[in-house]
C-alpha positions as CSV (number, residue, x, y, z in Angstrom):
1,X,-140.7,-2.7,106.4
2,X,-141.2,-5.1,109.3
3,X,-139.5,-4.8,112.9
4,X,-137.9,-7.8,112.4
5,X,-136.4,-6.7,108.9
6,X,-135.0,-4.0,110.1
7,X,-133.5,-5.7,113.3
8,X,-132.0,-8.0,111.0
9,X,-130.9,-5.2,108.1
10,X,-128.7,-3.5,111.1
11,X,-127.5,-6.5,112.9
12,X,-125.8,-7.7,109.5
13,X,-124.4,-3.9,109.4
14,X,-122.4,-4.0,113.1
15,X,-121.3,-7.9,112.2
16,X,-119.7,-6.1,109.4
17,X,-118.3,-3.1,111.1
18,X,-116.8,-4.6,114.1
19,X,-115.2,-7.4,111.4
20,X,-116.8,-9.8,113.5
21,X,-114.5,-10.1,117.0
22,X,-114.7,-13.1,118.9
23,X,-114.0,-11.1,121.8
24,X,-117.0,-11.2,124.5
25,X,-118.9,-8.1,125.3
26,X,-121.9,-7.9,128.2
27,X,-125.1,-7.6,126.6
28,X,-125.4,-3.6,127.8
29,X,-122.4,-2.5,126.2
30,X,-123.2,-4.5,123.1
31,X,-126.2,-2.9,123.2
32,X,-125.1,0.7,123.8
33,X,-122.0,0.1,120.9
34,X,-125.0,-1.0,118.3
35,X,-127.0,1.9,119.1
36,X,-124.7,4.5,118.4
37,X,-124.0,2.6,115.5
38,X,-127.3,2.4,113.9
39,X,-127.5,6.2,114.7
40,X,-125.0,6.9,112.3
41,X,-126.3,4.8,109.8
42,X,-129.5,5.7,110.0
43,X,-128.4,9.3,110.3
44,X,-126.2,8.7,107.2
45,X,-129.1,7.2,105.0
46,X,-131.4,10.4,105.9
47,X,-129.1,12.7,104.4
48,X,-128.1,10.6,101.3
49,X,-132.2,9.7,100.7
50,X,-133.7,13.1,101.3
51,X,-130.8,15.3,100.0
52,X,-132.5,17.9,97.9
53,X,-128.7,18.5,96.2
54,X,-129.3,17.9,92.3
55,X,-125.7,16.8,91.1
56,X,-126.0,17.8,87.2
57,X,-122.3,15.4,85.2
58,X,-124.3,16.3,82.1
59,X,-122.6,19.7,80.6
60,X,-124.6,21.2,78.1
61,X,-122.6,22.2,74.6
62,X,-121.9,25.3,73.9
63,X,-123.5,26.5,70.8
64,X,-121.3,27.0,67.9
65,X,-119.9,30.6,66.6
66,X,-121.6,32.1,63.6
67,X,-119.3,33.3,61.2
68,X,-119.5,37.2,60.6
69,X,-120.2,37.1,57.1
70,X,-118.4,40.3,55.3
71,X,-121.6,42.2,53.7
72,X,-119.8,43.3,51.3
73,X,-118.3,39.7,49.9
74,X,-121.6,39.4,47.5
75,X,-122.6,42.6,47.1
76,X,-121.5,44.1,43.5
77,X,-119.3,46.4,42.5
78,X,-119.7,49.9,44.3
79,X,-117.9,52.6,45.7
80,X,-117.1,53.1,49.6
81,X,-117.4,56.5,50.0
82,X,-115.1,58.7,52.2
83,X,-115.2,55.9,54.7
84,X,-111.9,53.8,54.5
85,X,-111.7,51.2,57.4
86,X,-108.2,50.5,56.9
87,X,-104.8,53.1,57.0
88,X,-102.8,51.9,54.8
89,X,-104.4,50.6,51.2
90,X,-103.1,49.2,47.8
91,X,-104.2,52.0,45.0
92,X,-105.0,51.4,41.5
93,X,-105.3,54.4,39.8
94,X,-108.4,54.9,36.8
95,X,-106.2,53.7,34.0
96,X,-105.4,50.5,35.8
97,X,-101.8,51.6,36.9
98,X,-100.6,50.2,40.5
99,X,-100.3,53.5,42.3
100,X,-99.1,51.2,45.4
101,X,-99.4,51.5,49.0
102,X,-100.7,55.2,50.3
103,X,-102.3,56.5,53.2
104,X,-106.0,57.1,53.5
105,X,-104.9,60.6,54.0
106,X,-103.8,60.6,50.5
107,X,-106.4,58.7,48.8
108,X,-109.4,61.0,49.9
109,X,-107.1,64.0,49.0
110,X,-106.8,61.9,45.1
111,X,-110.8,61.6,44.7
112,X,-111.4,64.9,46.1
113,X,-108.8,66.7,43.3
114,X,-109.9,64.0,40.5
115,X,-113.6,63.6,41.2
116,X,-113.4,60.2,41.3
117,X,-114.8,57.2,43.6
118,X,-113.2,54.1,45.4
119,X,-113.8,50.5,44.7
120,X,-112.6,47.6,46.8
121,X,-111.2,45.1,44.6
122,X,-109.8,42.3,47.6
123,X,-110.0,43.1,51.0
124,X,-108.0,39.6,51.6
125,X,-104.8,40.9,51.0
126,X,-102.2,42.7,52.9
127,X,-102.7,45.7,52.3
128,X,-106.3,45.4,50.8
129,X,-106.7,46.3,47.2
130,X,-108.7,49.6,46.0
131,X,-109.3,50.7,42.5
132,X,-109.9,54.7,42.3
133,X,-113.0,54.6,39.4
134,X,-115.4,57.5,37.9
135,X,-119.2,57.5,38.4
136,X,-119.1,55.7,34.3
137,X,-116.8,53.1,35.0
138,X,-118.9,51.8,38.1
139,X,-121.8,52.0,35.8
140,X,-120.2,49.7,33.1
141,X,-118.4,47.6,35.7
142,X,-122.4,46.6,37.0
143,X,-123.7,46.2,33.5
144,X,-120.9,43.3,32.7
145,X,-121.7,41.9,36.1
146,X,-125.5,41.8,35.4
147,X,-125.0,40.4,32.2
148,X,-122.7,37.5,33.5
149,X,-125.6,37.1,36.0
150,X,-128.2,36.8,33.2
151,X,-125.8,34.4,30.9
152,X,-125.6,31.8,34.1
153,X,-129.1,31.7,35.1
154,X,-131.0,31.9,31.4
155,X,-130.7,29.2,29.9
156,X,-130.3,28.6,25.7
157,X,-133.4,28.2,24.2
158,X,-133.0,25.6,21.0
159,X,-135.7,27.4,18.0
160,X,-136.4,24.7,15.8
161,X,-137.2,25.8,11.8
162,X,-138.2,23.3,9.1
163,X,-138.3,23.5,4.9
164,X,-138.4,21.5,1.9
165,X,-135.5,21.7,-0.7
166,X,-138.1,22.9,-3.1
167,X,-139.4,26.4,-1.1
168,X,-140.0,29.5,-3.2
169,X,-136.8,32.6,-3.1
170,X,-138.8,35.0,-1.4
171,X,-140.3,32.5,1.7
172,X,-136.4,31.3,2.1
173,X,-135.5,35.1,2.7
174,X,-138.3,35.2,5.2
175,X,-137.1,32.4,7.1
176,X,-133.5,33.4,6.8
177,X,-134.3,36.7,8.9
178,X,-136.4,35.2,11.3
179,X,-133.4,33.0,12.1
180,X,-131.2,35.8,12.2
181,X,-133.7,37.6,14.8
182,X,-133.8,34.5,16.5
183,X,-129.9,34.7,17.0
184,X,-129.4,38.2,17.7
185,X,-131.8,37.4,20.9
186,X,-128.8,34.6,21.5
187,X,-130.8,31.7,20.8
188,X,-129.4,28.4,19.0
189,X,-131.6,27.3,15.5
190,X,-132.2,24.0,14.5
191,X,-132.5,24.3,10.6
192,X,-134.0,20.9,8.8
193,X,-133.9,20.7,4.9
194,X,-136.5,17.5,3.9
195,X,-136.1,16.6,0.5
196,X,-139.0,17.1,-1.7
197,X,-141.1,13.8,-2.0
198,X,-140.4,11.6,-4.9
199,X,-137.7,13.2,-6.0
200,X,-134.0,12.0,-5.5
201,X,-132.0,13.7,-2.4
202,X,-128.9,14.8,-3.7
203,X,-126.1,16.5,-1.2
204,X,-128.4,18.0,1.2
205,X,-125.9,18.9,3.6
206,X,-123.8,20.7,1.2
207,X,-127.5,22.7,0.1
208,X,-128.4,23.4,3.6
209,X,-124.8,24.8,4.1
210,X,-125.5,26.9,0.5
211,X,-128.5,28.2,2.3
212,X,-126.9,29.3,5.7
213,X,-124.2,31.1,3.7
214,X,-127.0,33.3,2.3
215,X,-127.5,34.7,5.6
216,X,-126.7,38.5,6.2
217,X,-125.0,38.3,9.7
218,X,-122.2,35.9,10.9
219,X,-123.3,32.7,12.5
220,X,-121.3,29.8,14.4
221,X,-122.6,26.0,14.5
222,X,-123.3,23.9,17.1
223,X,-123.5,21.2,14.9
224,X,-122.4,21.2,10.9
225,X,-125.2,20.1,8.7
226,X,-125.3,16.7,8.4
227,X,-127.6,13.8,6.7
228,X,-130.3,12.0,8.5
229,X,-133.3,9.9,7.9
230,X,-131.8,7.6,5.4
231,X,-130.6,10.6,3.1
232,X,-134.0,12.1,2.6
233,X,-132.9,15.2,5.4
234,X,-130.5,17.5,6.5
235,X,-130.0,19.4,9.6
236,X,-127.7,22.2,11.5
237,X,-127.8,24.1,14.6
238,X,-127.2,27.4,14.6
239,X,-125.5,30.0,17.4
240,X,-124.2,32.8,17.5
241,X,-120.6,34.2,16.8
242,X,-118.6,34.2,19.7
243,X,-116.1,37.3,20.6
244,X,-113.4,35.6,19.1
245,X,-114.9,34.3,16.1
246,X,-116.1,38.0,15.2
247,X,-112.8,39.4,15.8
248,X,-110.9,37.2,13.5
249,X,-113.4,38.2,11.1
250,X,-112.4,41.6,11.5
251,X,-109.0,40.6,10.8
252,X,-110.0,38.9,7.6
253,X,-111.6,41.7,6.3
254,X,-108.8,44.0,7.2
255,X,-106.4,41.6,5.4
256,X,-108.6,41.5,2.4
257,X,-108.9,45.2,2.4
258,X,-105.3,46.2,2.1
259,X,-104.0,44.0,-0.6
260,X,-107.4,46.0,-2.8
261,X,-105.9,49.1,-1.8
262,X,-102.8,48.6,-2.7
263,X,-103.9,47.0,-6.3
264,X,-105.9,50.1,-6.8
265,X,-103.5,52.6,-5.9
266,X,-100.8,50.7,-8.5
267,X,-103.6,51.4,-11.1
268,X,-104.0,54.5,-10.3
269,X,-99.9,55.2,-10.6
270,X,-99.5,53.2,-13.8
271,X,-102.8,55.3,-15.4
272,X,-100.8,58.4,-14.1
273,X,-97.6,57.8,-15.8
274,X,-99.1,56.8,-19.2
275,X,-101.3,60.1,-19.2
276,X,-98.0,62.0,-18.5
277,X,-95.7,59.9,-21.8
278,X,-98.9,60.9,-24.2
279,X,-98.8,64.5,-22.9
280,X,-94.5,64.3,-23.3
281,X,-95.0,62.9,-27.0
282,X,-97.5,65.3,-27.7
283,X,-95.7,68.1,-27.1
284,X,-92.7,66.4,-29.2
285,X,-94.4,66.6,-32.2
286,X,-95.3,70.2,-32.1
């Protein structure tokens, strides 16, 4: 920057500070008022150019909290130990009877006496929830939990079988038990009945229903047969019996059973009591 610059840069800055006066001042004092003047200023710039002051406005976020997760929130079903965090707990005893609220104190006393193991049910109530189990119950507890596991991630598989209406006795049983293996593995069956060429197709739905009746084991359906292709096929799929379906079949059968008991057991009387008159009018006539 130029002399004359900067002789012009401060001589705007004292017109502005003294508000331009129109009172007269002698050239010296002028002169010794604007140096002091441009001291300060220039004083004033030094500090605010060369200021090695780093003013950071920016704040830097804080990071956000990880959850704790509980380790024991996915883990499966499994006994604690001796260790019992808490000092009052929720019991259940073995036989699934509320024992209520004890002391830890007491509980460790219970398992030691009973030989039995502690479960946590819910840790999210107040008190938390414990079930007192044996080493066999865990066991059983983790082979229903697998199993659910297993049920979720598998999926179905869909076996396909096919046969004319016209297929010998002993290749029908064949295909009957392969079916039925296929269903004890829990897999679905897709059964299609063609009807035999040149010949008429009469009811094939009502055959193909004759056929699954044949089977040894109980099945459910998916789908009841029904007739495709213009009439010249049939099809069904197959699954297999769910709890509820097999235990009304249980029912059934215990239904069907008594009413045979009793029918035999009145035979049985009526065969009695006419032994017994021939034996009375037998010894009558002597």
């Amino acid at each position: 920057m130029s002399a004359g610059c900067v002789r012009w840069v401060l001589s705007h800055a004292v017109r502005t500070v003294c508000g331009g006066s129109p009172v007269y001042t002698p050239p010296a004092l002028r002169f010794t008022i604007c140096s002091k003047r441009c001291n300060i200023i220039a004083a004033s710039w030094r500090r605010s150019a060369f200021s090695t002051e780093v003013h950071n406005t920016e704040q830097t976020p804080a990071a956000p909290k990880k959850k704790k997760q509980d380790p024991r929130a996915n883990a499966s079903i499994s006994s604690i130990g001796r260790k019992i965090p808490e000092r009052q707990i929720q019991v259940i005893s073995a036989a699934g009877e509320n024992l209520g609220v004890m002391h830890r104190a007491d509980v460790i006393r219970m398992m030691d006496e009973e030989g039995l193991k502690l479960v946590l049910l819910s840790e999210h109530k107040d008190p938390p929830v414990y079930q007192l189990m044996s080493g066999k119950q865990i066991h059983e507890e983790q082979l229903k939990m697998r199993e659910k596991k297993k049920a979720k991630a598998v999926p179905v598989q869909v076996k396909e079988l096919s046969f004319s209406v016209g297929i010998a006795s002993h290749d029908l049983t064949t295909k009957l038990k392969q079916v039925e293996s296929w269903l004890e593995k829990k897999h679905h069956v897709k059964i299609t009945l063609r009807a035999v060429r040149r010949e008429s197709a009469v009811n094939l739905d009502a055959t193909l229903e004759q056929i699954v009746e044949q089977m040894e084991v109980m099945v459910g359906f998916v789908s009841r047969p029904k007739v495709i292709r213009d009439g010249k096929a049939a099809v069904c799929i197959l699954r297999p019996p769910s709890a509820k379906e097999l235990s009304q079949k249980g029912k059934n059968k215990a239904a069907e059973t008594q009413p045979a008991n009793s029918t035999s057991e009145a035979a049985q009387s009526e065969t009695s009591s006419v032994g017994s008159t021939d034996t009375t009018q037998g010894s009558t006539q002597h």
